[in-house]
N, C-alpha and C positions, 0 to 999 in steps of 0.2 A: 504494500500500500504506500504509495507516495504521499512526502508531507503533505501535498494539498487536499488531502482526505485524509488525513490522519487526524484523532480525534482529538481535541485540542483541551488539555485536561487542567483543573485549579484545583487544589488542595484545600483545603479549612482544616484546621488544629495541626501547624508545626512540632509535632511528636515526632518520634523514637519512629512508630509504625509508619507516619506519613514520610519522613526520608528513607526507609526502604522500600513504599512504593515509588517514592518517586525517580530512586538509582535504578529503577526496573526498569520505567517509562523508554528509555536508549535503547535495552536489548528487544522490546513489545513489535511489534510487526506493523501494529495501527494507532500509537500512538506519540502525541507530543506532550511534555509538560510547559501550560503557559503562563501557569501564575500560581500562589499561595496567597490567601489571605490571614491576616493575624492583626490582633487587636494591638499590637506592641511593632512596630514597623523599625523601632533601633534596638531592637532585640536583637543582643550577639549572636553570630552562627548562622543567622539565616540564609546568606548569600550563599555561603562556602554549605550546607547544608541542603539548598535547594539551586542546582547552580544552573545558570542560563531562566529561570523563572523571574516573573514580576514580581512586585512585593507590592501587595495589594492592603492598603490601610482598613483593617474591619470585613466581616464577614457580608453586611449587606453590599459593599462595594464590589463584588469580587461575582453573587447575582445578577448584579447590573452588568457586568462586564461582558461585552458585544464579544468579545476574542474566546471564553470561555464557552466551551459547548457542554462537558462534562464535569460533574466534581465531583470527588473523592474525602468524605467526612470522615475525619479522625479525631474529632474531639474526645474528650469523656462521654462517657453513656449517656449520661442525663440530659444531654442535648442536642442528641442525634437527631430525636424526632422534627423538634422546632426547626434545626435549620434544613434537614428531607423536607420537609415540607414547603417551609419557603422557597427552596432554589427547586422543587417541581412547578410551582405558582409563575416563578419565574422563567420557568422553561427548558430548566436546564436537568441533564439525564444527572442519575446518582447512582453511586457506588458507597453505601455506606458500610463503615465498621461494623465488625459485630461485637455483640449482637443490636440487631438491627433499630431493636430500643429496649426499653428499662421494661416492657411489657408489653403479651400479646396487642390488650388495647389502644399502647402509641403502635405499636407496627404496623396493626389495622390503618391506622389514622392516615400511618405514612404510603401506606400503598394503596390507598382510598386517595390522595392526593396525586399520587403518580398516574392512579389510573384514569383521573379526572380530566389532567392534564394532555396525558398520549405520551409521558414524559417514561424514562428507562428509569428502573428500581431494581439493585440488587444488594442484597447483605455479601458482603465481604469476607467471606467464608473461602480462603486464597486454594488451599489444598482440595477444594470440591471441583474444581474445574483442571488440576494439576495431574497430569499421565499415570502417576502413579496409584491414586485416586478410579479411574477409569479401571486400570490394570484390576484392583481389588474388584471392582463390582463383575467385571468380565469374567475374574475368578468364580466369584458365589453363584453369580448367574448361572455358570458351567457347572455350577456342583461341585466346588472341587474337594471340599468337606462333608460332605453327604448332604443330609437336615440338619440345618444350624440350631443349637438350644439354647447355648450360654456367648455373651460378649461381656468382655471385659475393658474397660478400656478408663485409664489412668492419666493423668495433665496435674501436674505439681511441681512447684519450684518455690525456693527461698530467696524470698527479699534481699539483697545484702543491706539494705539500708532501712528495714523498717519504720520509718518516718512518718509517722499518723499523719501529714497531708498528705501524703504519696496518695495518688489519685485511685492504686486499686485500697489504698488502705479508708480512703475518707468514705465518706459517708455522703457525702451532700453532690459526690460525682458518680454514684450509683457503685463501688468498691468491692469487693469481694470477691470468691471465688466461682461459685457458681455462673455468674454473669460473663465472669470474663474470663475461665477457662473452660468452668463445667458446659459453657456451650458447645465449645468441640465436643468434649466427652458424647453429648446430646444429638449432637447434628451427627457423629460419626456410626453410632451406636444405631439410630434411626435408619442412615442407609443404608448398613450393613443389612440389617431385618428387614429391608425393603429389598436388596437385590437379592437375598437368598430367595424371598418370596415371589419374586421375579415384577419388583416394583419399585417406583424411584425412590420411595424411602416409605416406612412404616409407623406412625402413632401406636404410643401405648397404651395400653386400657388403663393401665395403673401404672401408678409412681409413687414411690415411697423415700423420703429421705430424713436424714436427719444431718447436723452441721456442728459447727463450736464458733461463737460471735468471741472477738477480739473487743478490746476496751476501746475501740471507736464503732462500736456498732455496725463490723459488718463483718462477713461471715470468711472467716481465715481456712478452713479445710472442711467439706461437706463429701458427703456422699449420699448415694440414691439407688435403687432399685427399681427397672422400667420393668414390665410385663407388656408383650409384646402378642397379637392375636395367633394364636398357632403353640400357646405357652412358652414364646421364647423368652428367655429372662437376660438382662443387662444391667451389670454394675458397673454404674461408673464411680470414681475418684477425683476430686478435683482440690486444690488446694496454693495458696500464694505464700505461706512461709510455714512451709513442710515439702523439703523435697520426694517424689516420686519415682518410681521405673519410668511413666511416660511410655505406656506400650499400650494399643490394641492386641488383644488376642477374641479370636471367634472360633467357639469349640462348635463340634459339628458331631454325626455320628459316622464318621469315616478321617477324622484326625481334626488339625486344629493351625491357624492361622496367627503370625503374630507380626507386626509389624512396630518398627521401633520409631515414637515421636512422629506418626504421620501425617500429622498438620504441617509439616515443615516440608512436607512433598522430598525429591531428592535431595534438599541444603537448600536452605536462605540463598545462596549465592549458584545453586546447580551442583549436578555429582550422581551419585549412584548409591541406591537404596534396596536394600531385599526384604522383598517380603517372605518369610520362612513358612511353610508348610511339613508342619507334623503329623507324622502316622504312627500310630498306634506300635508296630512293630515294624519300621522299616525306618529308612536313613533320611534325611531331612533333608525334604526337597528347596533348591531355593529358586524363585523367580526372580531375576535383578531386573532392576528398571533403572537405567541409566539415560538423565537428562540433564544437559552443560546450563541451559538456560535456568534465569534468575529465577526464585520460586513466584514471585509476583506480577513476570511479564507474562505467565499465563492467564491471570485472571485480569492483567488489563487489555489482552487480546480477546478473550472471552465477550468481555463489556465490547469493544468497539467492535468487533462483530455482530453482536446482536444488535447494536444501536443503528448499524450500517445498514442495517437485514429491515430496519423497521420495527424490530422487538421490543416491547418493552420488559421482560425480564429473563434470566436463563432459561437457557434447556437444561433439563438433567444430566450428570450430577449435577450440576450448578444449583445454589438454590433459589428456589422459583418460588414465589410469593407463595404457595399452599407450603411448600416446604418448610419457611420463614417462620411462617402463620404454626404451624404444628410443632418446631423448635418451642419459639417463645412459650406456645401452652406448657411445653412441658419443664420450662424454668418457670414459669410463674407458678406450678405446682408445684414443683419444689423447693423452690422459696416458702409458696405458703406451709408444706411439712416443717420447714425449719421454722418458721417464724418473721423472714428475712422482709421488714418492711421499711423502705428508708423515708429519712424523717421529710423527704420533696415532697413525697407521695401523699403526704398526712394533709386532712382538708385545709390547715391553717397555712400553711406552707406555699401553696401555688395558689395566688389567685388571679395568673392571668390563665388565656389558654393554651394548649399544646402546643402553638406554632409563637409564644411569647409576648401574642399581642392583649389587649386587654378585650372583654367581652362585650361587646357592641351592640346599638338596639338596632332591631330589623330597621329597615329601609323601605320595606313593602311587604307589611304585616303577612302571615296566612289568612286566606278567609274564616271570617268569624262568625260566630251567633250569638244574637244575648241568650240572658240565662235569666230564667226570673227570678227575684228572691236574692240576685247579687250586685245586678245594676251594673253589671259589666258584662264583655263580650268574652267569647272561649272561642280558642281555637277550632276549627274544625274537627282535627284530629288531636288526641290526648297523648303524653308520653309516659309509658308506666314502668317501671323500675324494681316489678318484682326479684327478676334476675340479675341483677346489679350485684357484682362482688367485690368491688376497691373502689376508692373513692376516682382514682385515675379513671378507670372505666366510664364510671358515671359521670363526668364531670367532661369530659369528652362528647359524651351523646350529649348530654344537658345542653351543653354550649352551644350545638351546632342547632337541635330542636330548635332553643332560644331566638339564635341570629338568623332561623328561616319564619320567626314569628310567632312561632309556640307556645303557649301560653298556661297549658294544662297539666299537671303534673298529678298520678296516679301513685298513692301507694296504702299500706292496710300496716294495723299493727303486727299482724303473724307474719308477712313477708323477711324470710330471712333472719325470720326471732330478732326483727327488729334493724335489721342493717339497711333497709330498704329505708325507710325512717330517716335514720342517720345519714345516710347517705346524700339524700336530696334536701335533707334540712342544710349538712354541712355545703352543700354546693350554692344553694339559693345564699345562705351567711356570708361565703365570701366572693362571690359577686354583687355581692347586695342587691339582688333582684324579688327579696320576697313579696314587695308591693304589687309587681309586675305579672306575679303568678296566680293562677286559681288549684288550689292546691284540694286533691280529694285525699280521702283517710276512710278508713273502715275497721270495726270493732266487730264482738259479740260474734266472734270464729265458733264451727262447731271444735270443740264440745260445750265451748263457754258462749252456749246462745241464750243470753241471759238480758234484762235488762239491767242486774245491778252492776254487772261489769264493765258496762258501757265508760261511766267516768272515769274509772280507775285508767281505762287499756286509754281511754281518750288524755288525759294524764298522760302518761308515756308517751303516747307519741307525740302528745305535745313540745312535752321536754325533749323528745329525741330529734323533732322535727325544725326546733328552736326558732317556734312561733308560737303566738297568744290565740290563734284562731284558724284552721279550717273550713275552708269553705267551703267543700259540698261534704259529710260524714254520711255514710253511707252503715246500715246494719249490715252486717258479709253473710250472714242465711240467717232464714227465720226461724224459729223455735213454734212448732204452731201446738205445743202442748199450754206455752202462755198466750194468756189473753193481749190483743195486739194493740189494746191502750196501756198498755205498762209498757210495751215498746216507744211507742206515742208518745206518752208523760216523759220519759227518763229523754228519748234527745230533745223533747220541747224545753225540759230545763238546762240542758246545754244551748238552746237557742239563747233562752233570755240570758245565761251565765254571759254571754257572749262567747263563746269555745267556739262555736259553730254557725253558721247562717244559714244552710241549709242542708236539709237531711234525705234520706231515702232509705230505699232497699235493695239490696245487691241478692240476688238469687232468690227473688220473692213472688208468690203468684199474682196475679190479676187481684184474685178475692181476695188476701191480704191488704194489698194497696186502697183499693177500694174502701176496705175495714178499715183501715188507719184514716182513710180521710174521713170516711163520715164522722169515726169517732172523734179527733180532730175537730170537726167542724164544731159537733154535738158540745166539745166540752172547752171551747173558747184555745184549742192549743194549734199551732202551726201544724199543718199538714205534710206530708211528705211532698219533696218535691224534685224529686230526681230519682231515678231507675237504674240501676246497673246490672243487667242480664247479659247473657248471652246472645247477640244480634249478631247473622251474615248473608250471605247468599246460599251459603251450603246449613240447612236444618241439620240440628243435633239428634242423631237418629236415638243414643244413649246416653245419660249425663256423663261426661269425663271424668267429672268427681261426685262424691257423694254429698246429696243437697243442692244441686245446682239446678239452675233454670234456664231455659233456653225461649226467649221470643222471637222466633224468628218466622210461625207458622202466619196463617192467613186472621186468626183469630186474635192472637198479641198484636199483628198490625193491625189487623181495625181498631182494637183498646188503645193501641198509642196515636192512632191519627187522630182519634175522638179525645184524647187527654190530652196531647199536647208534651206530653214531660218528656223533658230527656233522657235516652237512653246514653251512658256510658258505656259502651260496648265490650263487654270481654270476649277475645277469640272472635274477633271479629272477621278473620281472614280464615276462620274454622281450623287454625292450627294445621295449617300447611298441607291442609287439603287440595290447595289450588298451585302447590305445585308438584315436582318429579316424585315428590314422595311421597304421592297417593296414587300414582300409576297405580292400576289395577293389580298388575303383577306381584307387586310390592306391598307385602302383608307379614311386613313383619314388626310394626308398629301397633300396637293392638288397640292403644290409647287413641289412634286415627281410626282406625278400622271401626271397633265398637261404637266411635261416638259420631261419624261422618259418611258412610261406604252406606249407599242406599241409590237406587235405582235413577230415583228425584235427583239425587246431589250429584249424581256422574253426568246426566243430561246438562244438569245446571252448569258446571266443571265444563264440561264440551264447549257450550254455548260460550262460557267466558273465555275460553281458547280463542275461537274463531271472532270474537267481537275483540278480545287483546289483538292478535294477528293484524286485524283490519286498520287498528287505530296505534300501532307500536309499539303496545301495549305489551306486558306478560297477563293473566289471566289473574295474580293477585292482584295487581293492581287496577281489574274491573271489580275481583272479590270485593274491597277497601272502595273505589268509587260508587259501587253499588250502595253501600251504608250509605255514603252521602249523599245520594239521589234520592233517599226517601220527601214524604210530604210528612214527615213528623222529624221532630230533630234527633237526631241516631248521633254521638261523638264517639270515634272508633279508637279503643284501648290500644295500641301500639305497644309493644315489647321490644326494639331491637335492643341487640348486645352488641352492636357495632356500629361506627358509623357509615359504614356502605352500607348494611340492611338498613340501617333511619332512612338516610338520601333515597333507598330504591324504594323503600313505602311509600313517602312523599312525593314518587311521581304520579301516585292518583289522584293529586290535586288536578294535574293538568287535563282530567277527567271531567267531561261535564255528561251525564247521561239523561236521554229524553225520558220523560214517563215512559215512551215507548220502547226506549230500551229496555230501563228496567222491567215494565212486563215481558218483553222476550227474554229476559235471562229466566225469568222463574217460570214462563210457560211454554217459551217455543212458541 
């Protein structure tokens, strides 16, 4: 490839790592180095350490910079994500360090940004694209240890300077072992059980580990145990001041595989490396892979070829955004065995967002509806945070819901025994957007369907939620052994307490709601005045849980056209009925099957095929526009755990269906 298509590459964070990629950039095939960016521009060393590059003052300078096609981020962990982000906004391909971020949920964030863009994303995983690397998987694929059962695989070295700011030692730059070595362990371990199984790499069903934290709080030597489908098992070893062997070994039932430090491919610099094959009772076979080239000018040819191809991420081995996505799950699992949370991550701690900027108010609200009883308008659609597990996670969706106009936020006190709560209380805290929000809550969970537990649980989650008031409190099922004015009386005295402004019922019938208002009317107390069942295009053929309601027949929509109340919608997209994972074939979800798979809802399911197809659509996205076509107000529950399923629900807004569509989805 000649310079004038050769990829013209900028560095961010002047490190250790980024001058060995960049002594590579000479012997690469498709690339140039044109610049380094760095906040300190009379910082010694940089010229004679980056030689023939620009010195570009500051990281946003270096975005901007017309000469720059690709960058290469080497910062500390904890800032990968913010600046991936940015320099995809700005158009520019990445190659970032691994691991690719401090958690699955920035990586999502960062590869939701790339993929936005059209822009190249790869983690930096140098030995995944290096000959020797290939050479192993060519091995497993072939069999050449029979059935693989047991990997071992070990990454530990000693500090010589243990210095509590050294950046694996601190704390505030993401430090430790797990992150920054146990991810080879992780990423190497996964492909190996990937190509034995004759695939680019494997997830584990289980992970186990445990670690030992250093007196700067982060984790100095961890270990873990993966279970892999097929019962293969994997120990890894990982550690920053405890030296190691530093070997892969993969036992098989026909001998056993070991190779020495194979992240480093044949030498940092080139050379020749064996991988050893052991047999049971025979002489040890050795495979040598001999390659002269630098370890790093593989993975920067790898990058400029694919960015040349049009690609936006590796082929395999390389790793590929599923690949990245399925690492990180499994250090954020084993972070959480150990305990390992750093104090960035903690709600008080970041209050801007992912990408460093501060949290902004739409520009062009979502479509809204009043609410009675609040004097304010709600989203269209609601964001609910049952499955929220870190604050980062949450706090990621939050943002982005937020700055597309969002307004609604779902959560109950049993969610998460409470972390749901916390979760969105601490996020609304430090953006200071609790004014901005309509916030629902729900009590009185079976077994505790009680009225006198209502203040108590409403209590909690008050304190959890770190507000004076809730706006819609919903009962979470009925108890129809009590009389449903003691239900009535107990939130009508959270009304007047002010706790709450308006109330309902979540999983409740017709004649309950009915009961509650007359009673209500009859005895001078606030009515119920909001619904949260179950509403979609696909009828709930069986409850999914026990106590639940579903209105979604011809009989609930006449009671809500004639009432008027709003439905907060749970499962409103019928739990992924409306996509690959209710194909017919695919019955091994029992929780879709039992509660969705009926004659009605596959014609239904067709029809919003062929009406998505028509309009660009996917078919949940007519699922979720259908809610909002009704002629009673339906606000649809939304669950994502990422922010590319948030953005890909949100395109049903650009949905507008006729009456007469929606009579053709439900009758053909």
């Amino acid at each position: 490839m000649n310079d004038h298509s050769a990829i013209a590459w900028g560095i961010i964070g002047p490190g250790s790592i980024a001058k060995q990629f960049a002594a590579a950039i000479p012997s690469s095939e498709t690339g140039r180095l044109a610049a380094i960016a760095t906040r300190d521009p009379s910082r010694a060393g940089l010229a004679e350490g980056f030689p023939g590059a620009r010195i570009v003052d500051g990281y946003e300078a270096i975005l901007a910079d017309p000469d720059v096609e690709a960058l290469y981020i080497a910062t500390p962990h904890s800032s990968h994500a913010q600046w991936a982000i940015r320099a995809a906004e700005a158009g520019k391909h990445v190659l970032c360090e691994k691991p690719m971020g401090v958690s699955a949920a920035e990586a999502e964030a960062m590869i939701n940004a790339a993929d936005k863009a059209g822009t190249f994303l790869a983690e930096a995983f140098m030995n995944r694209v290096h000959p020797l690397t290939h050479r192993l998987v060519e091995l497993l694929h072939n069999g050449v240890v029979g059935d693989v059962r047991i990997i071992k695989m070990s990454f530990g070295f000693r500090l010589a300077e243990p210095d509590p700011t050294h950046r694996l030692l601190a704390n505030d730059t993401a430090g430790g072992a797990v992150l920054d070595v146990g991810c080879y362990c992780a990423s190497l371990a996964r492909l190996a059980a990937g190509a034995a199984a004759g695939a680019p790499f494997l997830d584990p069903v289980e992970v186990r580990g445990v670690g030992h934290f250093g007196p700067t709080g982060v984790d100095e030597w961890a270990a873990a145990t993966l279970k892999f489908p097929g019962d293969v098992i994997a120990q890894l070893s990982a550690s920053i001041t405890v030296a190691q062997d530093n070997q892969l070994r993969i036992f098989g039932t026909e001998g056993w595989i070991s190779i020495a430090e194979p992240w480093v491919g044949t030498g940092r610099n080139g050379g020749t490396k064996d991988i050893l094959i052991h047999r049971p009772d025979g002489p040890v076979e050795t495979v040598v892979v001999d390659e002269p080239r630098p370890l790093y000018s593989f993975e920067i040819d790898a990058v400029g070829r694919a960015i040349r191809a049009g690609q936006t991420q590796l082929d395999p081995p390389g790793a590929t955004w599923a690949d990245t996505l399925g690492n990180m799950n499994v250090l954020d699992r084993w972070r959480a065995e150990i305990g390992l949370e750093y104090g960035f991550e903690k709600p008080g701690y970041r209050t801007e967002k992912i990408d460093g900027r501060p949290l902004s108010r739409p520009s062009a609200p979502m479509r809204r509806r009043p609410l009675r009883g609040l004097g304010r308008e709600a989203s269209v659609v609601a964001l609910g945070g049952a499955n929220f597990t870190s604050f980062s996670q949450a706090a990621i969706i939050c943002d982005a819901f937020f700055e597309r106009g969002g307004n609604v936020l779902d959560s109950a006190w049993i969610y998460g025994s409470g972390l749901c709560d916390k979760l969105l209380g601490a996020w609304m805290a430090s953006r200071g957007v609790r004014d901005d929000i309509i916030l629902i809550g729900k009590g009185a969970h079976a077994p505790l369907t009680y009225p006198d537990v209502i203040a108590t649980q409403l209590t909690e989650s008050l304190d959890r939620l770190q507000t004076d008031t809730i706006d819609a409190y919903f009962m979470h099922r009925d108890n129809l052994d009590i009389p449903v004015g003691e239900f009535v009386d107990a939130m009508d005295a959270e009304v007047r307490a002010g706790r709450i402004r308006i109330y309902g019922g979540s999983n409740w019938s017709r004649e309950r709601m009915d009961a509650a208002s007359a009673y209500a009317e009859a005895n001078d107390r606030q009515p119920p005045g909001a619904l949260s069942n179950n509403f979609s295009l696909a009828e709930m053929v069986e409850p999914v849980w026990e106590g639940v309601v579903s209105s979604s027949d011809d009989a609930w929509k006449a009671w809500q056209r004639q009432r008027q109340i709003p439905n907060f919608a749970w499962s409103s997209q019928a739990r992924g009925f409306f996509t690959d994972r209710a194909a017919p074939e695919k019955t091994e979800d029992t929780e879709l099957v039992n509660g969705w798979y009926s004659e009605k809802n596959f014609a239904r399911r067709q029809r919003a095929i062929e009406l998505g197809t028509r309009l660009g659509k996917s078919p949940l996205h007519v699922a979720l526009a259908y809610c909002l076509a009704q002629d009673f107000p339906v606000i649809p529950l939304i669950g994502p755990l990422a922010i590319g399923e948030l953005e890909d629900s949100l395109e049903a807004l650009d949905i507008e269906l006729s009456p007469d569509e929606v009579r053709w989805l439900e009758d053909g």
